[in-house]
C-alpha positions as CSV (number, residue, x, y, z in Angstrom):
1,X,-32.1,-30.5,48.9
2,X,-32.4,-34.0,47.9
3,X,-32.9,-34.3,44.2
4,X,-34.0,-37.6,44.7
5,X,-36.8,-37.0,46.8
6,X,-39.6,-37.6,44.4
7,X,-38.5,-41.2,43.0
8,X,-37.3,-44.2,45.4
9,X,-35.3,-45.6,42.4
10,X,-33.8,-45.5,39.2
11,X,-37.4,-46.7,37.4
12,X,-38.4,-43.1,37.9
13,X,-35.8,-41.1,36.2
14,X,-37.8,-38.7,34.2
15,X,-37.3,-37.3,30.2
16,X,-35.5,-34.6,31.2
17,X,-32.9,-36.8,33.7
18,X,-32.2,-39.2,31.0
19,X,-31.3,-36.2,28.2
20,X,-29.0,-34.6,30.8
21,X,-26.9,-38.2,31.2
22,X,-26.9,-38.6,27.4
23,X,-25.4,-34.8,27.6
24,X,-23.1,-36.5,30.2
25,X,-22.0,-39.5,28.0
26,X,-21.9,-36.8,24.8
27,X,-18.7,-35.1,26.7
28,X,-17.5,-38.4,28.0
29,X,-16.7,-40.1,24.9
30,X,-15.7,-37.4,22.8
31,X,-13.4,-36.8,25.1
32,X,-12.6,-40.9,25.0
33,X,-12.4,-40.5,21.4
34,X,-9.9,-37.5,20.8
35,X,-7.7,-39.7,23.1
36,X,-8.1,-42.8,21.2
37,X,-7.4,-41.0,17.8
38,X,-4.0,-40.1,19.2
39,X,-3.4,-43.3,20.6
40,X,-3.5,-45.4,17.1
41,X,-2.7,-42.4,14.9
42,X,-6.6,-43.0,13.4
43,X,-9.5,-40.9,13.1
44,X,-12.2,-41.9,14.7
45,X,-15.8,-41.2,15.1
46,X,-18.7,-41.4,17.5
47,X,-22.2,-42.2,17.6
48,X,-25.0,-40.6,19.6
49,X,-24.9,-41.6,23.4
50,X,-27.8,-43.8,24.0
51,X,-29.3,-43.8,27.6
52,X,-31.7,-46.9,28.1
53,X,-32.9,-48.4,31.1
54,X,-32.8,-52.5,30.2
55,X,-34.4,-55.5,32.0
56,X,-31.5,-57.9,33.6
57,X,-32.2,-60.3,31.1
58,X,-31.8,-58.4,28.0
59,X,-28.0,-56.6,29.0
60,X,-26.6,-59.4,26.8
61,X,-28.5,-58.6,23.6
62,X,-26.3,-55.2,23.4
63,X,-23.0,-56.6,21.6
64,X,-25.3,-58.7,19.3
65,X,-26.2,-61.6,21.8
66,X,-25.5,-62.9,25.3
67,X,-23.4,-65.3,24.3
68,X,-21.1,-63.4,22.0
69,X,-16.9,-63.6,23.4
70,X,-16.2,-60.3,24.4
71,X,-13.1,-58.2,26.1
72,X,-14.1,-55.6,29.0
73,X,-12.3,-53.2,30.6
74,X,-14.1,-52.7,33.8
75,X,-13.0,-49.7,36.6
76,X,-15.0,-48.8,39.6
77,X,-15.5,-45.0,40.2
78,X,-15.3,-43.2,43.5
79,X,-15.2,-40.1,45.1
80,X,-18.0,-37.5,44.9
81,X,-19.3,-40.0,42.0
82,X,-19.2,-43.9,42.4
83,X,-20.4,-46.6,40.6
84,X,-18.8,-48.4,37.6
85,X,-17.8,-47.7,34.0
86,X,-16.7,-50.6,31.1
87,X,-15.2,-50.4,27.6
88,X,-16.1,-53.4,25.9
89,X,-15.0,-54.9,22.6
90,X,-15.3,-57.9,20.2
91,X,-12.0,-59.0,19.2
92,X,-11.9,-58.1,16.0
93,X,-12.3,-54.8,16.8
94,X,-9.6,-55.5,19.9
95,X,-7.0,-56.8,17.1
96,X,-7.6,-53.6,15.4
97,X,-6.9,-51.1,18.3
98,X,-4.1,-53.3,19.0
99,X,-2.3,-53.7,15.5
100,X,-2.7,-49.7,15.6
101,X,-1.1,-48.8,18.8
102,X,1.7,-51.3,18.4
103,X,2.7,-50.3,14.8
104,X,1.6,-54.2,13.4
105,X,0.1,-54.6,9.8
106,X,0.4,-57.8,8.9
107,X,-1.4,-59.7,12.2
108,X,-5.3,-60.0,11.5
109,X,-6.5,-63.1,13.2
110,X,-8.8,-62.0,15.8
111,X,-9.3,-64.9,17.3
112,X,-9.8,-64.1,21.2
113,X,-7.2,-67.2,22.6
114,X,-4.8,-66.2,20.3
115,X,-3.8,-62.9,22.0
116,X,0.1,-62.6,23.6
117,X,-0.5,-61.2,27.3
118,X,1.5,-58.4,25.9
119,X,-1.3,-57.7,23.3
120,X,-3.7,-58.4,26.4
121,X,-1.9,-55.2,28.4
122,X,-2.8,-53.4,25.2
123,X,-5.8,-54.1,25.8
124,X,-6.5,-53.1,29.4
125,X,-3.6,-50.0,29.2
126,X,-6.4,-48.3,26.2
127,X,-9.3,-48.9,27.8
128,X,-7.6,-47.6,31.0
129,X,-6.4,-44.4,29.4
130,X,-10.2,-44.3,27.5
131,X,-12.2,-44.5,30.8
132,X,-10.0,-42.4,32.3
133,X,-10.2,-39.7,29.5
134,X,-13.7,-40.2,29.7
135,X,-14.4,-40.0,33.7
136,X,-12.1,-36.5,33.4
137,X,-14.2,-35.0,30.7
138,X,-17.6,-35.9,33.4
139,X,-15.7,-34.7,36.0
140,X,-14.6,-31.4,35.1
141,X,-18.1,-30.8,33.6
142,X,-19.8,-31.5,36.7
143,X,-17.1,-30.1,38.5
144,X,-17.1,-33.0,41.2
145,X,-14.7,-35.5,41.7
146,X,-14.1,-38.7,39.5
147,X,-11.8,-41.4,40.3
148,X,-11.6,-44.5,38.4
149,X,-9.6,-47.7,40.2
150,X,-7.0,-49.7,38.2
151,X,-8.6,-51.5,35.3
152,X,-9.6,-54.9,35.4
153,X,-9.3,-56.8,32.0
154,X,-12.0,-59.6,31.4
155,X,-12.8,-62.1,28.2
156,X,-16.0,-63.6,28.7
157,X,-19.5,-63.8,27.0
158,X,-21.4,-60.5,27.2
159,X,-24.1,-61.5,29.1
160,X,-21.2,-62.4,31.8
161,X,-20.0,-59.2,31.6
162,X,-22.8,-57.0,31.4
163,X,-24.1,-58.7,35.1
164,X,-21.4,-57.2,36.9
165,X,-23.5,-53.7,36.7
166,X,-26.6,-55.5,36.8
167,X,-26.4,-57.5,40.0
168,X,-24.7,-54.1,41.5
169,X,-28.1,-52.4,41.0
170,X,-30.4,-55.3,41.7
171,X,-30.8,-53.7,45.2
172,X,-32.5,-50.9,43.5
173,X,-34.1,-51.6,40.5
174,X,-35.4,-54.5,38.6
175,X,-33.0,-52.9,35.6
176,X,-29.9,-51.0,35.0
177,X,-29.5,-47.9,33.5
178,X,-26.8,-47.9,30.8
179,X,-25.2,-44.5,29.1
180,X,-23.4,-46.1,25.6
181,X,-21.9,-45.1,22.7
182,X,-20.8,-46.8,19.9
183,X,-16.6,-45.7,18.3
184,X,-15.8,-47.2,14.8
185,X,-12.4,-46.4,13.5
186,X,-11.7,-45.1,9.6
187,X,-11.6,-47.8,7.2
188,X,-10.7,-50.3,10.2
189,X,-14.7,-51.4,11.1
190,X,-13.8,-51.4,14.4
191,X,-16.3,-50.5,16.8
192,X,-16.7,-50.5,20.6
193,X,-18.6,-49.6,23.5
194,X,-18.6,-47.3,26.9
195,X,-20.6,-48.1,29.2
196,X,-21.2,-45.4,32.5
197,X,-22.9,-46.9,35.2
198,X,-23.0,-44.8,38.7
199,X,-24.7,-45.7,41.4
200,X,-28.2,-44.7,42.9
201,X,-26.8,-41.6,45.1
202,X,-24.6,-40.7,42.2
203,X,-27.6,-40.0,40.1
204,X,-28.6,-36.5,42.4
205,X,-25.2,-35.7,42.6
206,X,-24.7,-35.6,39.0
207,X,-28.5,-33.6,38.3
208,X,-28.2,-31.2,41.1
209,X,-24.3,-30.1,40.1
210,X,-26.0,-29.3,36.6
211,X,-29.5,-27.5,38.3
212,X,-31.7,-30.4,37.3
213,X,-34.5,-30.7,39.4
């Protein structure tokens, strides 16, 4: 059965779709976060997923402004699932994640040029290892299978960013549907972001694995 039969694209996701892919995000990131706690010896904690449907113009406003420098960790997805899925950071909150996972107290400028490329692997290896904790998490609770690419490591304004999903669902949709939740670390105001973006045809493979109709 197609799920999709009743709605030619992602403007018609119903109420009951969008609470199942916040569900989705929910097991996602908590599974992101328990791996990010080990990774810099922290506790952290999670905020509600929030699924939204935004207007290509307003992806930038997200982080606090389109023109605001940020890192992204972008991987594409494939398999039984495809589409995209992006950690994204200021780099303040990058320094902190950083500092943490190489043992480093002392270092607090956050300014984004003044990053080693070693401190840039950091970067990319966490959000690799936090996408990837994530995509598992989806993909063992949907029971389908979840492949994310090698990470690609980008420092550019938001809005930038952000358009990479955005011109990727263009063809569909005069939006993009995001899935994001917000991390901050204890005592460390670090926060960041996951983003989950599949594709159109992922959308009825992820409903009809769970019985949404």
């Amino acid at each position: 059965m197609n799920l999709l039969r009743n709605f030619s694209n992602i403007n018609q996701l119903n109420e009951l779709h969008f609470d199942v892919l916040k569900e989705i995000g929910n097991i996602g990131v908590g599974n992101a976060i328990g791996a990010l706690s080990e990774l810099i010896s922290s506790e952290v904690k999670m905020s509600v997923p929030h699924v939204q449907f935004l207007k290509f113009n307003e992806v930038g406003k997200i982080l606090g402004g389109e023109e605001v420098i940020v890192f992204g960790v972008l991987v594409h997805i494939f398999g039984e699932i495809n589409g995209m899925m992006m950690f994204l950071l200021k780099p303040s909150s990058a320094r902190v994640l950083v500092n943490g996972l190489m043992g480093i107290e002392c270092k607090d400028t956050d300014d984004i040029e003044n990053f080693t490329e070693l401190e840039l692997s950091a970067i990319s290896e966490i959000g690799n290892i936090l996408c990837s904790s994530y995509l598992g998490a989806v993909s063992r609770f949907i029971d389908k299978s979840v492949k994310p690419t090698p990470p690609i490591l980008a420092k550019d304004m938001a809005a930038a960013i952000l358009s990479v999903p955005a011109i990727e669902f263009s063809k569909m949709s005069d939006g993009v549907l995001l899935i994001d939740t917000v991390f901050e670390t204890k005592d460390q105001n670090a926060t960041g972001f996951f983003f989950l973006v599949p594709d159109f045809d992922s959308f009825g493979v992820i409903l009809s694995s769970l019985g949404v109709e």
